[in-house]
C-alpha positions as CSV (number, residue, x, y, z in Angstrom):
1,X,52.1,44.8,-15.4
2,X,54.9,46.6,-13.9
3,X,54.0,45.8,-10.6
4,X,53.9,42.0,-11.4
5,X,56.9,42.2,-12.7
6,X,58.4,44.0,-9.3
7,X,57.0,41.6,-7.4
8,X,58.3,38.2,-8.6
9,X,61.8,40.3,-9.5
10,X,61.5,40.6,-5.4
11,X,60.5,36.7,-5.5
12,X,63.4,35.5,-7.1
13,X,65.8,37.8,-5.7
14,X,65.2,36.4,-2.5
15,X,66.5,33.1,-3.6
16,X,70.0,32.0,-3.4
17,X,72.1,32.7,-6.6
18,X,72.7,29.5,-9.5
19,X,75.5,29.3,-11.8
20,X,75.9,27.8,-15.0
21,X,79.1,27.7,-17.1
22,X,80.7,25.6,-19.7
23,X,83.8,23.8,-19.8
24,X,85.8,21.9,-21.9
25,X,84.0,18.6,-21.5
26,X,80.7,19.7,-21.1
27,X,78.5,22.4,-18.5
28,X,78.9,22.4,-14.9
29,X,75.7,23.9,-12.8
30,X,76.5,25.2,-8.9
31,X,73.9,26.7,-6.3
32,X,74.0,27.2,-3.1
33,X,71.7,24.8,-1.4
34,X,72.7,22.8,1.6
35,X,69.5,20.9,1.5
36,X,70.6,17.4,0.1
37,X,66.4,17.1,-0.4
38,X,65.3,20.1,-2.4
39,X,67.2,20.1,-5.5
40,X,67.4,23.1,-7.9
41,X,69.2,20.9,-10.4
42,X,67.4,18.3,-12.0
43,X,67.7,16.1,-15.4
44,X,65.2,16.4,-17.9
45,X,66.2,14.0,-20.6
46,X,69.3,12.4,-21.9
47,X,71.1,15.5,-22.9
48,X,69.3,18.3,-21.1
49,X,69.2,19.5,-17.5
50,X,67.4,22.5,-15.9
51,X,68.1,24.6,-13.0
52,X,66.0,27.3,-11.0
53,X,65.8,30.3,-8.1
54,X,62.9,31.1,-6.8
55,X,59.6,29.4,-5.0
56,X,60.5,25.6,-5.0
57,X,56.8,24.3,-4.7
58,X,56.3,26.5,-8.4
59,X,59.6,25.7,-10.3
60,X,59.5,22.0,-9.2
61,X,55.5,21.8,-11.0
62,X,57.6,23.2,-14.6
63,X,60.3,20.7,-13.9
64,X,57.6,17.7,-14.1
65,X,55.7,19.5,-16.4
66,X,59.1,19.5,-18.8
67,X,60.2,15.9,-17.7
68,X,56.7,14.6,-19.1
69,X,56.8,16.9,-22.0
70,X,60.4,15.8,-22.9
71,X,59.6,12.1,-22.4
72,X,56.1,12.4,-24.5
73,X,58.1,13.7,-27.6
74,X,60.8,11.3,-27.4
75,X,58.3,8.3,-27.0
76,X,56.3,9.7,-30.0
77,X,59.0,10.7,-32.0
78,X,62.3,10.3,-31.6
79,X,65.1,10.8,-28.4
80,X,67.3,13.1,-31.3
81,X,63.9,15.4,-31.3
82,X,63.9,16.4,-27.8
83,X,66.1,19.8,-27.4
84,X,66.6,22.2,-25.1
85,X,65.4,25.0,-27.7
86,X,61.9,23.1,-27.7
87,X,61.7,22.7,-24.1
88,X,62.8,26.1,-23.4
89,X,60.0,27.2,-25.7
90,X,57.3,25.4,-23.6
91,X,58.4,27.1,-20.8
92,X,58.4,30.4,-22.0
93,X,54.9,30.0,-23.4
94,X,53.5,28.6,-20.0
95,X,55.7,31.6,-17.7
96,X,54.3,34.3,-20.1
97,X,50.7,32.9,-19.9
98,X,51.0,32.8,-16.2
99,X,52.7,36.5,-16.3
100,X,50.1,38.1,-18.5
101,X,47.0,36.3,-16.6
102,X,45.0,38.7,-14.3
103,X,43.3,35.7,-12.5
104,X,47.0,34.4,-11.0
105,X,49.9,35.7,-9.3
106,X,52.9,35.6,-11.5
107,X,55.2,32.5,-10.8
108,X,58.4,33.7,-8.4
109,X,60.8,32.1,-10.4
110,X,63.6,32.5,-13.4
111,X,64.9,28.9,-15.2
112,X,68.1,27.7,-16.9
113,X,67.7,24.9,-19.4
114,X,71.0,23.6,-21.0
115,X,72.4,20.8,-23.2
116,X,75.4,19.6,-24.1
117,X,76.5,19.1,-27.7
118,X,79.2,17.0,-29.3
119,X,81.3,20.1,-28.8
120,X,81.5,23.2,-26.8
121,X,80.1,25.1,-30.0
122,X,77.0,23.3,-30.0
123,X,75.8,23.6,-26.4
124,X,73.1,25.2,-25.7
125,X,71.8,27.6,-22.9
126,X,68.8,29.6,-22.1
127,X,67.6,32.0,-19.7
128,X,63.9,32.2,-18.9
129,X,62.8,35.3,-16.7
130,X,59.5,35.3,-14.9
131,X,57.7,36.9,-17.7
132,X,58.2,34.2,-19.7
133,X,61.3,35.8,-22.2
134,X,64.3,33.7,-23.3
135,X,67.4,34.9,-23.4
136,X,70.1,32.7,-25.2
137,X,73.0,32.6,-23.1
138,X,76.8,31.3,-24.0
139,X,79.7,30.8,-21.6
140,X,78.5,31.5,-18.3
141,X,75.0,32.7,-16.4
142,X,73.9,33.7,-13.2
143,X,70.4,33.8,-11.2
144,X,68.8,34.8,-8.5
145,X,70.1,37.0,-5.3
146,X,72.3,39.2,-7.1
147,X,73.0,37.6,-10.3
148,X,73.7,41.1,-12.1
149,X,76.9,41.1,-9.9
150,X,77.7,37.5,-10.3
151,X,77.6,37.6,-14.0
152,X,79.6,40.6,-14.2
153,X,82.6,38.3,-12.2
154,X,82.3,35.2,-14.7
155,X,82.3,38.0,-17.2
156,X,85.5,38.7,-16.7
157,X,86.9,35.4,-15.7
158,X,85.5,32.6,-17.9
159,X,87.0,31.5,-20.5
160,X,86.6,28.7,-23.2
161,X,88.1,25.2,-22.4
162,X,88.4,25.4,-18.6
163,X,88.8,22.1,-16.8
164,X,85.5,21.4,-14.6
165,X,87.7,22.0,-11.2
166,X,88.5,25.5,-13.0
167,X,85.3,26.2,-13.6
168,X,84.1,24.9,-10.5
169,X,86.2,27.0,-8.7
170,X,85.2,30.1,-10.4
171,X,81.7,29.5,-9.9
172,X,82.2,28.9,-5.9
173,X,84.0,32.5,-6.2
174,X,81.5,34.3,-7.7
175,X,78.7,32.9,-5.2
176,X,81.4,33.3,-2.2
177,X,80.8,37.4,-3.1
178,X,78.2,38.9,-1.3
179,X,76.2,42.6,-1.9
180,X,79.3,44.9,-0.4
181,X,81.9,43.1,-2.0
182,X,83.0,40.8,0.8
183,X,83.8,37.2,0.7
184,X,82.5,34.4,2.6
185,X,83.3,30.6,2.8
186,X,81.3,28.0,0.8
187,X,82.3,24.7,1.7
188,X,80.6,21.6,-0.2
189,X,78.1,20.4,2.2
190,X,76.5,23.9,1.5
191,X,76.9,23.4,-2.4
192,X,75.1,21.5,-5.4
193,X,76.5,20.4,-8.0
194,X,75.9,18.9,-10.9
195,X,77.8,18.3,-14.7
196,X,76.5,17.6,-18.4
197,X,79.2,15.5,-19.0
198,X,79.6,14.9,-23.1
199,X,82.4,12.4,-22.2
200,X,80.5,10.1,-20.4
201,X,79.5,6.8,-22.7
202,X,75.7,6.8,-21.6
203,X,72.9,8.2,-23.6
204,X,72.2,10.3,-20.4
205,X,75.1,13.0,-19.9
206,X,73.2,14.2,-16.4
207,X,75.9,13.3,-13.2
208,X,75.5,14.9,-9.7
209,X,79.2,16.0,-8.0
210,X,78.6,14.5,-4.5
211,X,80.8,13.7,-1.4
212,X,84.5,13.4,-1.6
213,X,84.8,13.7,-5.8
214,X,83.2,17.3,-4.9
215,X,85.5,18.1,-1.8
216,X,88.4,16.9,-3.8
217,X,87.9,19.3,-6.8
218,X,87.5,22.7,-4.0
219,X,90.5,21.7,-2.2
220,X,93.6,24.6,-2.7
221,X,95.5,23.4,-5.5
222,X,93.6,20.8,-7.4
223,X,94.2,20.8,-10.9
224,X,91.5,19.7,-12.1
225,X,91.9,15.8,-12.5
226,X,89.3,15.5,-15.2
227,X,90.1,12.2,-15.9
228,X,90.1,10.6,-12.7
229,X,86.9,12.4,-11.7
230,X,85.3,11.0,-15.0
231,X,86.4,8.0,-14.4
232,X,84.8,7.9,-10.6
233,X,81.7,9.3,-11.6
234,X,81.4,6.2,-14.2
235,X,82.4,3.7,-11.7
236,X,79.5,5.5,-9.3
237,X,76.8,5.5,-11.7
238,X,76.9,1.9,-11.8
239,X,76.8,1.4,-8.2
240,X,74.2,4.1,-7.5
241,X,70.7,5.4,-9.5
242,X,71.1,8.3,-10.9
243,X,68.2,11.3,-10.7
């Protein structure tokens, strides 16, 4: 067991870093990714989104495996019954089957499943490891490449009601630091970036940060114009289909 669990810590520590953190209006997800193709950001259901390091072909089978499990248990039920808390326990129990199994390799990734609340005290987010754990997490989170250091920035630096070009920010910075404590440049075309927005009017709260909105909240200076990037991101969902 020990030697599973070395190598998918191996796995997913070859996989570039994702940060999650909340902010006044809702919870912003970053990763470095400059494919515009391979997302490791996805909705799952109205509220609820999910993010993942590791082998794409295995994490992208447990996001459709939690899209159709989502949309099964809203369908029969109701929409109000579909929670993070449930979905992250459907993960767990597949990752830790998978982990324990002698007849399989263990899956090479670690998860993030959030959800926004009416407030900021009643978001949600949890940490699933490869061995199928869940670690309920509040204020910020890091995985992948080396999320220990990562986490130990935000640590320090997050706070409760940031703006989302605050917490942006913050979350470029932390993936900008690299193994020996250097700095590199992340510039938006190498970012993804997407927002749990509580504000927004829809029933569905999941909004990518694309194109200029995203280059506009980076730039030196910006303060954070929350309500004008709320109020393009409305005025693009109608023009555009959202994922």
């Amino acid at each position: 067991m020990a030697d599973r669990a070395e190598y998918a810590r191996k796995g997913i520590a070859r996989g570039r870093s994702v940060v999650v953190l909340q902010y006044a209006d809702g919870i912003v997800f970053v990763a470095e990714n400059p494919s515009r193709a391979l997302h490791k950001v996805s909705e799952i259901y109205d509220r609820i989104a999910f993010a993942a390091v590791g082998k794409y072909n295995e994490f992208e089978n447990l996001r459709i495996g939690g899209v159709r499990y989502a949309d099964l248990r809203g369908y029969t039920y109701d929409r109000e019954d579909v929670t993070a808390r449930g979905l992250a326990n459907v993960y767990a129990q597949t990752l830790g089957t998978i982990f324990s199994s002698a007849a399989e390799k263990p899956y090479e990734v670690e998860l993030i499943v959030a959800e926004v609340g009416e407030g900021p005290e009643d978001d949600q987010i949890y940490r699933l490891p490869h061995d199928g754990s869940i670690v309920d997490e509040h204020g910020s989170v890091a995985v992948g490449g080396n999320a220990d250091q990562i986490s130990s920035y935000l640590d320090q630096r997050h706070r409760d009601g940031m703006t989302l070009a605050e917490a942006l920010k913050l979350a470029v910075d932390s993936l900008s630091r690299d193994n020996n404590g250097g700095e590199r440049s992340l510039t938006a075309e190498q970012l993804e970036v997407a927002v749990l927005d509580r504000t927004r009017p829809q029933k569905r709260k999941f909004k990518r940060v694309l194109g200029g909105q995203l280059s506009r909240l980076l730039e030196p200076g910006e303060g954070g114009s929350d309500a004008e990037a709320s109020a393009e991101s409305s005025e693009e969902s109608s023009s555009e289909s959202e994922d």
